[in-house]
VMD Tcl script that draws the C-alpha trace (Angstrom):
set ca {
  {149.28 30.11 -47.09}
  {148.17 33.81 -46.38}
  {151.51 34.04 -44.89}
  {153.64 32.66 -47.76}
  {151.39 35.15 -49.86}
  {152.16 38.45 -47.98}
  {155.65 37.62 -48.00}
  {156.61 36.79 -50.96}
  {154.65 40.14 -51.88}
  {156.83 41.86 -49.37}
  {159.92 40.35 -50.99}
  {158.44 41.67 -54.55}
  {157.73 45.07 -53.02}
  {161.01 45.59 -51.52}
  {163.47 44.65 -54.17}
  {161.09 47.02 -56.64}
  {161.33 49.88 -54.48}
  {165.07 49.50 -53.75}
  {165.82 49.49 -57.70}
  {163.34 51.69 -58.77}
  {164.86 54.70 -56.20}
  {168.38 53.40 -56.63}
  {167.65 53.81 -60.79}
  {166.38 57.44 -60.31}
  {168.94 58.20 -58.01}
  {171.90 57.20 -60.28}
  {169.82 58.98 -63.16}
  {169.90 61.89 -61.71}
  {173.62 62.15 -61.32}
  {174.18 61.01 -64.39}
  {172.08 63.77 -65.87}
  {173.90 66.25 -63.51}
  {177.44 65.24 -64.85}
  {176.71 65.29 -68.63}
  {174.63 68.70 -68.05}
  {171.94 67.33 -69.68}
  {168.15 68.00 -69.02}
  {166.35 66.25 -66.86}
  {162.95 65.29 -69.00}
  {159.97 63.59 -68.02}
  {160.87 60.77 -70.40}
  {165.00 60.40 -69.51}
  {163.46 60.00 -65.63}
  {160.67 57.76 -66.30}
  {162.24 55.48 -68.40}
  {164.96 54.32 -66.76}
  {162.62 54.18 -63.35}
  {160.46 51.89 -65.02}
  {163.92 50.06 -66.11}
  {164.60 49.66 -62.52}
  {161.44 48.12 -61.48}
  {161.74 45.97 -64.26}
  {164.78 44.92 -62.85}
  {163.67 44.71 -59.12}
  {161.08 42.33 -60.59}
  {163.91 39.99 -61.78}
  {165.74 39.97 -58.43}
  {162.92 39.32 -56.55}
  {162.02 36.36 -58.81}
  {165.98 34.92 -58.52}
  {165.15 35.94 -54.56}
  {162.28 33.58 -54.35}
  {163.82 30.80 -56.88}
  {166.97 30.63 -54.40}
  {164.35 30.10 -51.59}
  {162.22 27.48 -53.20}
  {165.39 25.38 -54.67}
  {166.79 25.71 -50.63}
  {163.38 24.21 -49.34}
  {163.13 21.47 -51.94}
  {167.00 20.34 -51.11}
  {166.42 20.67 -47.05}
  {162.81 19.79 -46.76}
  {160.34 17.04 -46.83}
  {157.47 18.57 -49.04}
  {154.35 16.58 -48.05}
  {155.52 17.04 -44.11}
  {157.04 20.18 -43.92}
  {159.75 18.75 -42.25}
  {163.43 18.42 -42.90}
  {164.00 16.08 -44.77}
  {167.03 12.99 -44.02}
  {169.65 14.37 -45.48}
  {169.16 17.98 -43.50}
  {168.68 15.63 -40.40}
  {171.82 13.74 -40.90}
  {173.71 17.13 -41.03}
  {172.18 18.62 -37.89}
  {173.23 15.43 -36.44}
  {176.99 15.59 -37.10}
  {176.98 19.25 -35.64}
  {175.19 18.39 -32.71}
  {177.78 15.43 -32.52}
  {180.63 17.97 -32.85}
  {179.00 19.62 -29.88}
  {178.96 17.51 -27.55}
  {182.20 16.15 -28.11}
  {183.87 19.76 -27.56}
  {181.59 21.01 -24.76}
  {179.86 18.10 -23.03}
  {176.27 18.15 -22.63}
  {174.14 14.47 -23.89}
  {171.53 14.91 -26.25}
  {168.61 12.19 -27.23}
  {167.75 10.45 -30.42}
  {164.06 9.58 -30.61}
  {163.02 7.24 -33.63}
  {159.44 6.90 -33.95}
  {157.24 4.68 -36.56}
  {153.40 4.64 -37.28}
  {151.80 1.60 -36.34}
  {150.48 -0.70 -39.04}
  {150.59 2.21 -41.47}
  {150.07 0.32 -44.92}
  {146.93 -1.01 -43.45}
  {146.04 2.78 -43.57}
  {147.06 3.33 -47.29}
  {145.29 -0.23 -48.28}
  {142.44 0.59 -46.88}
  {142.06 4.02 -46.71}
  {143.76 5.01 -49.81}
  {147.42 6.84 -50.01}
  {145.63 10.49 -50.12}
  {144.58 9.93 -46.74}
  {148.08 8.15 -45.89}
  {149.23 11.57 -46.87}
  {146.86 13.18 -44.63}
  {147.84 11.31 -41.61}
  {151.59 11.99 -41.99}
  {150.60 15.26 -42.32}
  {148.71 15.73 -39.15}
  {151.04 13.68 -36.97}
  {154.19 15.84 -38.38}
  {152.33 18.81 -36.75}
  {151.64 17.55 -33.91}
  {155.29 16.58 -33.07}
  {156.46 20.15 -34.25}
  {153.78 21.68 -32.19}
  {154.36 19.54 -29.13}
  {158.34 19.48 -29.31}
  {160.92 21.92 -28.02}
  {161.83 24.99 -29.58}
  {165.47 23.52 -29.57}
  {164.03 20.38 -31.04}
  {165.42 18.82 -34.73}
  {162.56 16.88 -36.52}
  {162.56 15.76 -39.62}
  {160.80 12.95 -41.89}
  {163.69 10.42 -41.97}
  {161.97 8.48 -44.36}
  {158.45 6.52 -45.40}
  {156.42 6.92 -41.82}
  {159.62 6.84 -39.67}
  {160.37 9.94 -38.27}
  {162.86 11.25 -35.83}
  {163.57 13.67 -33.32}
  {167.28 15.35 -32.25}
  {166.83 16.30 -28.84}
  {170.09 18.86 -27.55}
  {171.11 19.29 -23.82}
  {168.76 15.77 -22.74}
  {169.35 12.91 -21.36}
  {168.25 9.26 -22.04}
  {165.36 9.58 -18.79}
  {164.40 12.89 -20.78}
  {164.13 11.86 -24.01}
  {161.99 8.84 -22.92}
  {159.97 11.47 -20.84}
  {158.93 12.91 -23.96}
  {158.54 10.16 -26.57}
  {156.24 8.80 -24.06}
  {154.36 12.27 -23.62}
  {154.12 12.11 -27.64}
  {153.08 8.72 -27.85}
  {149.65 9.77 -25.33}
  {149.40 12.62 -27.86}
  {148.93 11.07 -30.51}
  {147.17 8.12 -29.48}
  {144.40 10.34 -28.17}
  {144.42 12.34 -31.20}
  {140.90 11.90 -33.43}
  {142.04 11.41 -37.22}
  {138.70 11.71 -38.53}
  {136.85 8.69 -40.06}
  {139.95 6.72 -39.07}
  {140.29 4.56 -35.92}
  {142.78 6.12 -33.87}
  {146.50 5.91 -34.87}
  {149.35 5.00 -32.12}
  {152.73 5.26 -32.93}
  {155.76 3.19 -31.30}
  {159.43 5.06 -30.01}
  {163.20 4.59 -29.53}
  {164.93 6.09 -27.68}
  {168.77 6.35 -27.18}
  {171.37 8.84 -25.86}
  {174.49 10.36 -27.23}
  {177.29 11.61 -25.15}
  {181.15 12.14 -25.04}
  {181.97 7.94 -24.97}
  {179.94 7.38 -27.92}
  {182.44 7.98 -31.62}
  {180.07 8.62 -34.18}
  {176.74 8.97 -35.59}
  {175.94 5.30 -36.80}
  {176.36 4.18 -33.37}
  {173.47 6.17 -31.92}
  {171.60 5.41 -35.04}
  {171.59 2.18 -34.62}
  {170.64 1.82 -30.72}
  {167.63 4.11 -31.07}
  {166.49 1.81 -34.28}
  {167.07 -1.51 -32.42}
  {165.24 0.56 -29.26}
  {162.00 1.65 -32.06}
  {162.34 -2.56 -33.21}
  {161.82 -3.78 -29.55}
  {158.75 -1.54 -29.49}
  {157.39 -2.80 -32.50}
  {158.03 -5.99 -31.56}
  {156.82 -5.30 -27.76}
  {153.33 -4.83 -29.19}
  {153.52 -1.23 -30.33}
  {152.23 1.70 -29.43}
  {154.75 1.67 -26.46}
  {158.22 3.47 -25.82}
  {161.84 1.74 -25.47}
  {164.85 2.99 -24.43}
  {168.18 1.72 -25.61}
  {169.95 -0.79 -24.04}
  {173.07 -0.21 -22.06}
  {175.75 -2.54 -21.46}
  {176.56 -4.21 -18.11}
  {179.02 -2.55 -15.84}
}
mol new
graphics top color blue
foreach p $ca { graphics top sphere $p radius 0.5 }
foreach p [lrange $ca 0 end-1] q [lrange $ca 1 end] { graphics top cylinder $p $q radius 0.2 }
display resetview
């Protein structure tokens, strides 16, 4: 929060200093090719013009940055949101079909999550999605692509892995989390699916769809456990 404060300050700052100097600037040659005077009043003015003005471009600065976050991020999470997601994925799809290189699709799901809104109450629901979110962003790669894909499904784009990889690190999640204290609550788990793009697989849906029947078989395993997807028979 402190953060988001000072820079947005910054932001103001900057764009009021810019117009204010750049107002007294062109002032001054204005004054210098009419010949006329320069007065305390014919400088000050327009100076306070400008940072009038460098108050309105910082505002249309900060807009343009809110509208951005609302359209490519999940506000409760802080993550991006599906539609974000789904374009990262086509790139990273374009990727590896030029230059090689697999990457891995983790789906994950909280376990028996409504039982935490019914009983708990959806503020705290709230509160748990919050606290898991960070703890996937803090535990991922830098490289990493998370995002909220939608309700308490999340999912993570994983560049330059492989499927044993990607399993590697849902599972080192999954311990994570399951050993993380969420206050009054019991302790939450959380089950995975895993799957792998590379150059043999056409298009998005497909990998979609393996790592959500991989995340089903988990649910359906028991929970709280990690599946990969499963590959054909030679």
């Amino acid at each position: 929060m402190f953060d988001k404060v000072t820079r947005n300050a910054s932001i103001y700052i900057f764009y009021i200093l810019v117009s204010s100097i750049l107002t007294a600037i062109l002032n001054i040659i204005h004054s210098q090719l009419i010949h006329a005077e320069i007065t305390t009043i014919n400088f000050i003015m327009p100076t306070v013009a400008g940072c009038i003005f460098g108050v309105l471009l910082a505002e249309i600065k900060l807009l343009n940055r809110q509208l951005n976050s609302i359209a490519t991020t999940d506000q409760l999470t802080q993550t991006f949101n599906r539609m974000q997601f789904d374009n990262f994925l086509e790139a990273e799809i374009d990727r590896v079909n030029r230059y090689g290189q697999p990457f891995t699709l983790i789906f994950m799901d909280i376990d028996h999550f409504k039982n935490v809104n019914d009983q708990y109450g959806h503020h705290t629901g709230d509160i748990v999605l919050s606290s898991i979110a960070q703890l996937i962003k803090s535990n991922n790669r830098t490289a990493d692509i998370f995002a909220r894909y939608g309700g308490e499904e999340f999912v993570i784009l994983s560049p330059s892995s492989q499927l044993e990889n990607g399993t590697q690190h849902a599972e080192r999640l999954r311990k994570i989390i399951e050993q993380h204290h969420f206050n009054k609550l019991n302790n939450i788990t959380c089950s995975f699916g895993v799957a792998e793009y590379n150059k043999d697989t056409k298009d998005s849906d497909s990998i979609l769809i393996r790592a959500d029947r991989a995340l089903y078989r988990a649910k359906e395993g028991g929970r709280n456990r990690v599946e990969q997807e499963q590959k054909p028979v030679q």
